[in-house]
N, C-alpha and C positions, 0 to 999 in steps of 0.2 A: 235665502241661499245666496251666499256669495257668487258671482263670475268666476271662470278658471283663473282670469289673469287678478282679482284681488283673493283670491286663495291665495295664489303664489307668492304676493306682495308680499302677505301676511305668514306666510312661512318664511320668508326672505330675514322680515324684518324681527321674526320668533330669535330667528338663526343668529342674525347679529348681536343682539341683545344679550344672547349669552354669552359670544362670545367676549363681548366686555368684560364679562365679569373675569378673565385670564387676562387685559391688556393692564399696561404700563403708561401708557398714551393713545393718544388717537390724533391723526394727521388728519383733517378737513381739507379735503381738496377742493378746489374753485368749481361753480357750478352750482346751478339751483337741485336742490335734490330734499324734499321734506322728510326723507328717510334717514338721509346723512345729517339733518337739521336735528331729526331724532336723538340718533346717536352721539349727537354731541351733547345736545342736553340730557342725557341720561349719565355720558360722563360727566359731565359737571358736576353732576346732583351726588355719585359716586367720589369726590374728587379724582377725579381720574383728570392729568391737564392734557389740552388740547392745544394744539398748535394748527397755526393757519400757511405753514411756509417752512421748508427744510434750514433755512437759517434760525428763525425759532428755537430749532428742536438745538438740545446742549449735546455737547460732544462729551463721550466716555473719556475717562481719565485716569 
């Protein structure tokens, strides 16, 4: 049986997951975080591109 707080982890991390599947990009913000580490290689693997920094990201035109 999971703990309350890695239930929640795992609903957390259920949540984001999906919501990738609607994103265009995904901004990595600084900071250790194995969940955000997740989400990035999940985009990857989706090509979904990632950026590390608001300069990065392209400007609409």
């Amino acid at each position: 049986m999971l703990s309350p707080l890695a239930a929640a982890r795992r609903r957390r991390a259920r949540a984001a997951h999906r919501l990738l599947q609607h994103c265009d990009a995904v901004q990595r913000l600084p900071g250790e975080s194995r969940g955000a580490d997740q989400d990035v290689e999940i985009a990857r693997e989706r090509g979904i591109p990632v950026f590390h920094a608001l300069e990065e990201i392209p400007t609409l035109g």
